[in-house]
C-alpha positions as CSV (number, residue, x, y, z in Angstrom):
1,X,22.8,15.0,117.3
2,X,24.1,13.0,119.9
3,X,25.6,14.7,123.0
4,X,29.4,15.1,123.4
5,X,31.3,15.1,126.7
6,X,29.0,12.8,129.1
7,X,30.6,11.8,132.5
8,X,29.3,8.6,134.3
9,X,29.0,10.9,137.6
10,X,29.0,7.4,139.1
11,X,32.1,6.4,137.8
12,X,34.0,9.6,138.7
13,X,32.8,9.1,142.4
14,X,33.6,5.1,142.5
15,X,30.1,4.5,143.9
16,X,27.3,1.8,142.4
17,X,23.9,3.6,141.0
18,X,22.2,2.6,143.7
19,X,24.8,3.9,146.4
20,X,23.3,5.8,149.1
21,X,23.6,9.9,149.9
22,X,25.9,8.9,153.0
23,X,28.0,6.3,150.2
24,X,28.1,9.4,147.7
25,X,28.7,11.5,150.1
26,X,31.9,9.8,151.7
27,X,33.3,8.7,148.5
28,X,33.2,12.4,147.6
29,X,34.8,13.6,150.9
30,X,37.7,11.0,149.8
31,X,38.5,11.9,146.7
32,X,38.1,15.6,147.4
33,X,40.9,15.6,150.4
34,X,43.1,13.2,147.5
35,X,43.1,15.5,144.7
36,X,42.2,19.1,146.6
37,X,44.5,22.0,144.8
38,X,46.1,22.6,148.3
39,X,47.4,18.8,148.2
40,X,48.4,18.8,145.0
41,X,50.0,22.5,144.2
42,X,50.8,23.3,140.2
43,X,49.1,20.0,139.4
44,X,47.0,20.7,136.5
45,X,45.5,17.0,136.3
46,X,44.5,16.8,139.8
47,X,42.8,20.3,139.4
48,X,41.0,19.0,136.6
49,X,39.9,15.8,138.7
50,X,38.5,18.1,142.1
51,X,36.3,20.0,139.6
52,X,34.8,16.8,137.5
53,X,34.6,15.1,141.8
54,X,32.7,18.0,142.6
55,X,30.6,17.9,139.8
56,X,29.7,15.1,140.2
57,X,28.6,15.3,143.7
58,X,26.7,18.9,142.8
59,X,24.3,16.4,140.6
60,X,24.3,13.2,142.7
61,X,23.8,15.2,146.2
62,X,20.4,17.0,144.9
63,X,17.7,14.5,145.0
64,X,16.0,16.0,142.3
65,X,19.4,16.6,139.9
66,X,19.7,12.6,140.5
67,X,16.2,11.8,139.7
68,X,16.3,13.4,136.4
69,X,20.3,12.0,135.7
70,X,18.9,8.4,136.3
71,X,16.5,9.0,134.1
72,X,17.7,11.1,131.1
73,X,21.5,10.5,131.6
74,X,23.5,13.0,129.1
75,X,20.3,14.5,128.5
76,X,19.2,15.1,132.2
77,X,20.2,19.0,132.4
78,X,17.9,19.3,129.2
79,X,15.3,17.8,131.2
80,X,15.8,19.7,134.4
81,X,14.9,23.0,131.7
82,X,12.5,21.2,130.4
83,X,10.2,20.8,133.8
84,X,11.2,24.4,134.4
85,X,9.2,25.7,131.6
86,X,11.3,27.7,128.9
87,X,14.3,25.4,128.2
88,X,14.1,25.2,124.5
89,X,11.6,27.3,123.0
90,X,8.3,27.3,121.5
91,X,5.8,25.3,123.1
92,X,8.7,25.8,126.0
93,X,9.2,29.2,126.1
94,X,12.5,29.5,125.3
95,X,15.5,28.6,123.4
96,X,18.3,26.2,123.9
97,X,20.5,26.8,120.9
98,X,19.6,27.0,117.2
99,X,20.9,24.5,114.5
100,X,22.9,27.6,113.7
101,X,25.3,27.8,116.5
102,X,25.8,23.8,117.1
103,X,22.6,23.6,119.4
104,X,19.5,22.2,118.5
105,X,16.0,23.1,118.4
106,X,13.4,21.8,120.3
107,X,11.0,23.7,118.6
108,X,9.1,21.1,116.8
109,X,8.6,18.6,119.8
110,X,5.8,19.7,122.6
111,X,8.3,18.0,125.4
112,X,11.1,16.4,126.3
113,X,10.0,12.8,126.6
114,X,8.9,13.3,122.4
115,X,12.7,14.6,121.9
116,X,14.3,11.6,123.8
117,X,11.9,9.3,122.4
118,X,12.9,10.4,118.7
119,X,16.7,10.7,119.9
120,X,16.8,7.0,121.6
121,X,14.9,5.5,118.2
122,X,17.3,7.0,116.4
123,X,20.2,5.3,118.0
124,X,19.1,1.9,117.4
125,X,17.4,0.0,115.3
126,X,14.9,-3.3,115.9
127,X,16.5,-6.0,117.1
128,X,20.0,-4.3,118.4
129,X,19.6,-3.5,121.9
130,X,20.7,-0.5,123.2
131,X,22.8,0.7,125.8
132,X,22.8,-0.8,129.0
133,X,23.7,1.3,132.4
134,X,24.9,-1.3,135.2
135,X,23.8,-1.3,138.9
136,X,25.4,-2.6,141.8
137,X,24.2,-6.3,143.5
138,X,21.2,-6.2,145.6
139,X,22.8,-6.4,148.4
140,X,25.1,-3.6,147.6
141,X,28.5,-5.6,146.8
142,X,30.5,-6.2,143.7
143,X,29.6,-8.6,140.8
144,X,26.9,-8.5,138.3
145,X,24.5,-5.7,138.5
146,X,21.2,-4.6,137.4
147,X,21.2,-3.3,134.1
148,X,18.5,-1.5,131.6
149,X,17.7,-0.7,128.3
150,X,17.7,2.2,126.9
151,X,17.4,1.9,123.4
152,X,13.6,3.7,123.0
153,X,9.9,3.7,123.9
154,X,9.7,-0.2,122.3
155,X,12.7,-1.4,124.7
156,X,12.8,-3.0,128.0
157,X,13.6,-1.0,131.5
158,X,13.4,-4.9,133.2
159,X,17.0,-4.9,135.2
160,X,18.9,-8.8,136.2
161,X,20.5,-9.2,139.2
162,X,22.5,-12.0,140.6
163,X,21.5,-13.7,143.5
164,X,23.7,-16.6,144.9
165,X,22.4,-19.6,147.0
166,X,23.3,-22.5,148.7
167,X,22.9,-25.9,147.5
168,X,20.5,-26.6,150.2
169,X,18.8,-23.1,149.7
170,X,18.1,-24.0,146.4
171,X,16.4,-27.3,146.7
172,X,14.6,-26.3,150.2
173,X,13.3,-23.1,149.3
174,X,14.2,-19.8,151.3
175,X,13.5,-16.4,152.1
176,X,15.5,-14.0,151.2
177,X,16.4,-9.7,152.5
178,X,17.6,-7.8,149.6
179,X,18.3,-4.2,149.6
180,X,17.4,-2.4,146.5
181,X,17.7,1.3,146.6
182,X,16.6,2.8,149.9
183,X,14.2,-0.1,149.9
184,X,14.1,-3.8,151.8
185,X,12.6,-6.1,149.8
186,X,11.5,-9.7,151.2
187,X,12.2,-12.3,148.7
188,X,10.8,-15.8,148.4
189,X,13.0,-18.1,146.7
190,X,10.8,-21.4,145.5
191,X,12.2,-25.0,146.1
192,X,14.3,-26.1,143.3
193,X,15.2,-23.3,142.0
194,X,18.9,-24.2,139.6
195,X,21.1,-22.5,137.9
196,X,20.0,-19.4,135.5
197,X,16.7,-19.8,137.3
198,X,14.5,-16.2,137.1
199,X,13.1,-14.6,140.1
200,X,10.7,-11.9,139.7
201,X,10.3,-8.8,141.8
202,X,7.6,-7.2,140.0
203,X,7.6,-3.2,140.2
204,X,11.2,-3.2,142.0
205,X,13.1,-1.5,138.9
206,X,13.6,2.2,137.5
207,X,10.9,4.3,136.2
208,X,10.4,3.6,133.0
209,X,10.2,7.0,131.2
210,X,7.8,6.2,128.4
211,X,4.9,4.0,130.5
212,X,5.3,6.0,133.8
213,X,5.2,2.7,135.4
214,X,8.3,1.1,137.5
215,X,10.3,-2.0,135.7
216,X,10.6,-5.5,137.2
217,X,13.9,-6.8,138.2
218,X,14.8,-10.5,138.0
219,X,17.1,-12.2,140.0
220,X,19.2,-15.0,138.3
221,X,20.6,-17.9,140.1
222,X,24.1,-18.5,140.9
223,X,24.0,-21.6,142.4
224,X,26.8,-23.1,144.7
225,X,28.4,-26.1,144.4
226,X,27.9,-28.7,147.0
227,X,30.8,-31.6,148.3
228,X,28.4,-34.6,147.1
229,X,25.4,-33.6,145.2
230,X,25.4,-32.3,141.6
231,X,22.7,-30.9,139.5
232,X,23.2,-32.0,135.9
233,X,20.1,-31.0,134.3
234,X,17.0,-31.6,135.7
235,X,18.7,-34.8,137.1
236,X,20.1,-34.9,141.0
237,X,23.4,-37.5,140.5
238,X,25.7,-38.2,143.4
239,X,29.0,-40.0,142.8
240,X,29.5,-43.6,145.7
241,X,32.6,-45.3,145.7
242,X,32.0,-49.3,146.8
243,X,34.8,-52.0,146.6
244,X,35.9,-54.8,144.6
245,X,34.2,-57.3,146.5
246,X,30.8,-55.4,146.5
247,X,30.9,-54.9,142.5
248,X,31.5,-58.9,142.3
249,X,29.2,-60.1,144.8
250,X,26.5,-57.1,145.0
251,X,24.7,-56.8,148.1
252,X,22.9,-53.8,150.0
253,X,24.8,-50.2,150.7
254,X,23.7,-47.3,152.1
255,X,23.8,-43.7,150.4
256,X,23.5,-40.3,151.7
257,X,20.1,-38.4,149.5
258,X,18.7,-35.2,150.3
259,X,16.2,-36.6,152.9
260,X,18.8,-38.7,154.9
261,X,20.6,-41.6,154.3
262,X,19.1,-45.0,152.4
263,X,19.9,-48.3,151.9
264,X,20.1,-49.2,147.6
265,X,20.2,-52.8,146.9
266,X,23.7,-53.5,144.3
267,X,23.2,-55.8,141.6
268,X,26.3,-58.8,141.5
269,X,28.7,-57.7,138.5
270,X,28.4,-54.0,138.6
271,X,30.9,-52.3,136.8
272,X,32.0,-48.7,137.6
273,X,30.6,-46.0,136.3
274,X,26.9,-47.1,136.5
275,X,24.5,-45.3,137.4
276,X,21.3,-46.3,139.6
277,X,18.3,-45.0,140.1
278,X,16.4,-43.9,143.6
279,X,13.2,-42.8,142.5
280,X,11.4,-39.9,143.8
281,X,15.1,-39.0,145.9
282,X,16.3,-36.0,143.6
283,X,15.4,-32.6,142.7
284,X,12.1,-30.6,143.1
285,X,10.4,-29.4,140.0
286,X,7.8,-26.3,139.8
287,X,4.8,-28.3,140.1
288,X,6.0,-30.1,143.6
289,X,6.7,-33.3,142.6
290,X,10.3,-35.1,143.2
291,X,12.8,-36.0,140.1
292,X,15.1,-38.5,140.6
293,X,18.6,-39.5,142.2
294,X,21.6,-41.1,140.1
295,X,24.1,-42.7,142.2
296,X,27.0,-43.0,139.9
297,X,29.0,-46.3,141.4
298,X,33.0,-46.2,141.3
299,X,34.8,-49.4,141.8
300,X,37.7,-47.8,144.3
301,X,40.4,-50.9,145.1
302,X,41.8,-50.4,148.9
303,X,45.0,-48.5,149.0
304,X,46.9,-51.0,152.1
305,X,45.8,-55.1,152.4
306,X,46.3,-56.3,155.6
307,X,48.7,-59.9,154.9
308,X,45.0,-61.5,154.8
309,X,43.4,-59.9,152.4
310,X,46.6,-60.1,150.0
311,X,46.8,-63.8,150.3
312,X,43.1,-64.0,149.3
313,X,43.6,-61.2,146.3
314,X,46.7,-63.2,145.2
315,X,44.2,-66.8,145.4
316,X,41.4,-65.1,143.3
317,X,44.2,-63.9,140.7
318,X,45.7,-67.1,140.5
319,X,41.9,-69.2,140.2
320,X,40.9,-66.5,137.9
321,X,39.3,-68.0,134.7
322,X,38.3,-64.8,132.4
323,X,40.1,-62.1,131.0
324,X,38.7,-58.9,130.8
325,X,41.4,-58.0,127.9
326,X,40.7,-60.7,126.2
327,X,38.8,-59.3,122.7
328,X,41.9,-55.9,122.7
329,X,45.0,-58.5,122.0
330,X,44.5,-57.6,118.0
331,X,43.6,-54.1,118.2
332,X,45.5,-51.9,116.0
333,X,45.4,-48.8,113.8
């Protein structure tokens, strides 16, 4: 039952489904000068090519041929005849095929939406997806499209879309100009947004055939990485690298956070690898409030000693009553 011999007009003309007449058009102009019978004399495959490019741009030229080819795909010609009144016979006035010469009969079903409703259930069953047709990025480039189901009536049209932000984009909040279609779309990105965060753009996706209502599209996070800050979780943690004499002694440093720089109070005998905590200093959350920062310490010994400071290391090693090895000396396996 299924139809045999669907292009992806999209794919023979290298062009994203959301590609505008002037992209479809120029893409078709290329490909029609590469593989044009005068070019390529006695070559059967490029022949073959020009006709399935100029197919392709016969459909995706005609506003109307696209319309119906977005939403029907393989079956979009059916639906063209169907509009048209007497495509496939009774109640459309017509015949397309019989089950008797390899066509099928559309007799029984009082429109096209009722055949492609059947057809698409058919396909699948609960809980195995369907088939999933891929859009270009909002703002037209390459990566991860928009993509929708297919699968039937019960399925979702919803699209996702990647949308990539700065560090500081993320945790300030931003606005956004997306093009989707032929259509600008003002986006308003929420302060701490992370990574796989959703962003809604209600009524900004295909027609969905069955409800006769447009689907949402949701934008999904890609967030950047930034020199000093990392988001683990719903934690802000920052790496600070202090010295010998700070770890022994303690004493008062200051650290960069998102709000400017701040003096944190070190505790004497901090080892590295702790982690301290500035309250109220890390990342927003939905409801407004402030998580907090981790400042990860790292003990970071000086690469050069002036003749000073090796004189004093070499006193402290030679006065030095513990040893921090002391409990390993009868390890073994």
């Amino acid at each position: 039952m299924a139809a045999t011999g669907f292009k992806d007009y999209y794919a023979v003309l290298g062009v994203s489904r959301t590609a505008s007449a002037d992209e479809i058009k120029q893409s078709f102009r290329k490909l029609a000068r590469k593989y044009h019978p005068d070019v390529n004399p006695n070559d059967k495959a490029a022949e073959a090519k020009f006709k399935e490019v100029s197919e392709a741009y016969e459909v995706l030229s005609d506003d109307d041929k696209r319309k119906k080819y977005d939403q029907y795909g393989q079956y979009w010609q059916q639906a063209s005849r169907a509009g048209a009144g007497g495509a496939y016979g009774s109640p459309f006035g017509g015949a397309y095929g019989s089950p008797g010469d390899g066509g099928f009969d559309f007799s029984n079903y009082g429109s096209f939406d009722e055949f492609i409703n059947e057809l698409l259930g058919r396909f699948s069953t609960p809980g195995s997806g369907g088939r999933s047709y891929s859009y270009g990025t909002p703002g037209g480039g390459a990566g991860p499209g928009f993509g929708y189901d297919t699968a039937g009536a019960g399925q979702s049209f919803d699209q996702e879309a990647s949308i990539r932000l700065s560090f500081s984009e993320a945790f300030h909040g931003a606005q956004k100009r997306l093009r989707i279609g032929n259509d600008s779309v003002e986006v308003r990105i929420p302060p701490g947004a992370k990574q796989g965060s959703k962003i809604r753009l209600k009524g900004k996706g295909p027609m969905n055939p069955y409800s006769k209502q447009p689907a949402d599209i949701y934008l999904v996070v890609q967030l950047d990485t930034h020199s000093f800050f990392k988001l683990e979780g719903d934690s802000l943690t920052a790496e600070v690298p202090i010295t010998p004499d700070e770890a022994v002694l303690g004493g008062k440093i200051d650290v960069p956070t998102p709000d400017g720089s701040v003096t944190m109070n070190l505790p004497a005998g901090i080892r590295s690898g702790q982690s301290l905590r500035l309250r109220g200093k890390g990342w927003p959350n939905p409801k407004g409030d402030r998580g907090d920062l981790l400042i990860k310490v790292v003990i970071m010994p000086p690469s050069t000693l002036s003749d000073a400071e090796r004189q004093l290391y070499e006193q402290i090693r030679a006065s030095r009553t513990t040893d921090p090895r002391q409990n390993l000396a009868n390890t073994r396996l």
